[in-house]
N, C-alpha and C positions, 0 to 999 in steps of 0.2 A: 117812842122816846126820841127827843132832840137831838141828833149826835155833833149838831152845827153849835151845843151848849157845850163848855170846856169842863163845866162842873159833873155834867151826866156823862161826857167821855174820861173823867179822870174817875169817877165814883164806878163806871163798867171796868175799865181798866184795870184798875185795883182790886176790883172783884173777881174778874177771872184769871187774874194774876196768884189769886188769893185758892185760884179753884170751884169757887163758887159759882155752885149750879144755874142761881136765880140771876147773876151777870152776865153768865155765858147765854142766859135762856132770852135778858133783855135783846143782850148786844145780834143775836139770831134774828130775831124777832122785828128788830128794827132795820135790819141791812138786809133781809131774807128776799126781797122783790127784787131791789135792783141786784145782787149778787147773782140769782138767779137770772137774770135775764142779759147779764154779762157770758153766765156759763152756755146758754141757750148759744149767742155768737158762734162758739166755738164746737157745739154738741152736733151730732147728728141728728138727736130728738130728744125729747124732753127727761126720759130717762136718762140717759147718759148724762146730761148735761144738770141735773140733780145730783149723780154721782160724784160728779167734775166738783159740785157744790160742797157736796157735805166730807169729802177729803180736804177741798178748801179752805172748809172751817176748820178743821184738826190740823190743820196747817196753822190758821190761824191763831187755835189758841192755845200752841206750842211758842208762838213767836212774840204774844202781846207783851211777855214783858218785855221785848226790845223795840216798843213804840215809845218816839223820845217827845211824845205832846207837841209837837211842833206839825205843820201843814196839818190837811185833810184827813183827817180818822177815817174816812169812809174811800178816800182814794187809796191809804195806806191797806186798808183791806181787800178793797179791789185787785192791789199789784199782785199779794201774795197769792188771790184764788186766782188770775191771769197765771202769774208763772205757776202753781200746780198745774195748773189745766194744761197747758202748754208743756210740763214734763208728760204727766199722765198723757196726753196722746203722743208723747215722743218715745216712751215706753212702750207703747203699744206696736208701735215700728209701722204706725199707719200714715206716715208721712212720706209721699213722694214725689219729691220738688222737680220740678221741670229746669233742668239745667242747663235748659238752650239759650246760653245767654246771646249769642248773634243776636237769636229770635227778638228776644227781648228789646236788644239795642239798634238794629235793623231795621226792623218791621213796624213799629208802630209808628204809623202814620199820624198825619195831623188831624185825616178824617177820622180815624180812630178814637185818636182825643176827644175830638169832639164830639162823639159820638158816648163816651163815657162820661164825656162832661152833663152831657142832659142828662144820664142817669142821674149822676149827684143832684140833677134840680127835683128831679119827681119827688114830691112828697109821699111819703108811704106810710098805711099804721105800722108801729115798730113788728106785729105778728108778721106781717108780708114783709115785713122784711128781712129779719127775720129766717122767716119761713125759706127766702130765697139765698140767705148766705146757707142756711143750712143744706141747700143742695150742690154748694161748692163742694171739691174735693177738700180733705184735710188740708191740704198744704195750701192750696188757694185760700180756703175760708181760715186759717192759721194767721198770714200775712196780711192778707185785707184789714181781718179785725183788729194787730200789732199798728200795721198803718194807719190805717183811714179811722180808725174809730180811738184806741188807746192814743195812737198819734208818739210812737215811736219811727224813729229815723232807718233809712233802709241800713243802715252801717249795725245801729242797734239790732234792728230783725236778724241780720246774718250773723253775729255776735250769740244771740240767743239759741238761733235753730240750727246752727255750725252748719251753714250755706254761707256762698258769696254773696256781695251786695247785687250782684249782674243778676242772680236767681232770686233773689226776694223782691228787685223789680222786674223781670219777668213773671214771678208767680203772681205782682199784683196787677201789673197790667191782663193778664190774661183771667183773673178772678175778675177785672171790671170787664173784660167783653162779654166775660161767661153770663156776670149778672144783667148785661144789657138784653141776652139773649135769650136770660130765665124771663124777665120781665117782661120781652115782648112777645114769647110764647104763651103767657097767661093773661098777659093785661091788654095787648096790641101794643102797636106802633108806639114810638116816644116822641109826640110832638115837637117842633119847632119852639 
């Protein structure tokens, strides 16, 4: 189903508003890959990260009737399986941010930068990639995904995960050496 159509997002909309199974079963059906591969970001493995999914949705279809048709239907579902997911691991109390803000504002060099800058150029298939946030810690793979991929602001991340802005860019500067350092333990060097 098209969810980029206004007429098949107002006809899901109203249907699972309504409770209906066969709306709730499209609107699944339809977002189920990429929702999925959202929750993966943030999962350890792919069970959990189904888990993260299918709370997500009962998240969602407690809330759809306060979708006001206005922007991305499919972003708006996005935010709300992001923020479960992001409670659900803050519930879990398996979030342990690195609070060495010096470190953070000290230490990272220009070579550093640079050195995470090539990471950002390697193309990767999304699985290795994937594959390699999920060997960040929580709080590192937490903050990356908020930043670098959702593309919230470090003010926002500390706002959400009640850390300062100093530790949310310390946890993602050290989540991009980490990922420099998964990728050249498995793939080699980062070229020039």
């Amino acid at each position: 189903m098209d969810l980029s159509n206004w007429d098949n997002v107002k006809m899901i909309v109203d249907g699972c508003v309504r409770g209906d199974k066969d709306s709730q079963h499209l609107l699944y059906k339809a977002t189920y890959g990429k929702m999925l591969g959202t929750c993966m970001r943030y999962a350890e493995n792919s069970d959990e990260a189904k888990d993260f999914l299918h709370d997500g949705y009962i998240k969602v279809f407690e809330k759809i009737k306060y979708f006001k048709h206005t922007g991305s239907f499919e972003g708006w579902i996005r935010r709300i399986i992001v923020n479960n997911t992001i409670d659900s691991i803050r519930k879990k109390n398996r979030m342990r941010y690195n609070t060495g803000e010096d470190y953070a504002l000290l230490n990272i060099t220009d070579e550093t930068t640079k050195d995470t800058d090539k990471l950002n150029k390697i193309t990767l298939s999304a699985a290795r990639l994937i594959e390699l946030i999920q060997d960040l810690t929580p709080a590192y793979r937490t903050v990356f995904n908020l930043y670098v991929i959702e593309d919230y602001s470090h003010k926002e991340i500390a706002k959400m995960l009640n850390i300062s802005i100093g530790t949310s860019k310390s946890n993602l500067a050290k989540a991009k050496m980490k990922l420099k350092k998964l990728y050249t333990d498995k793939y080699g060097e980062i070229d020039e």
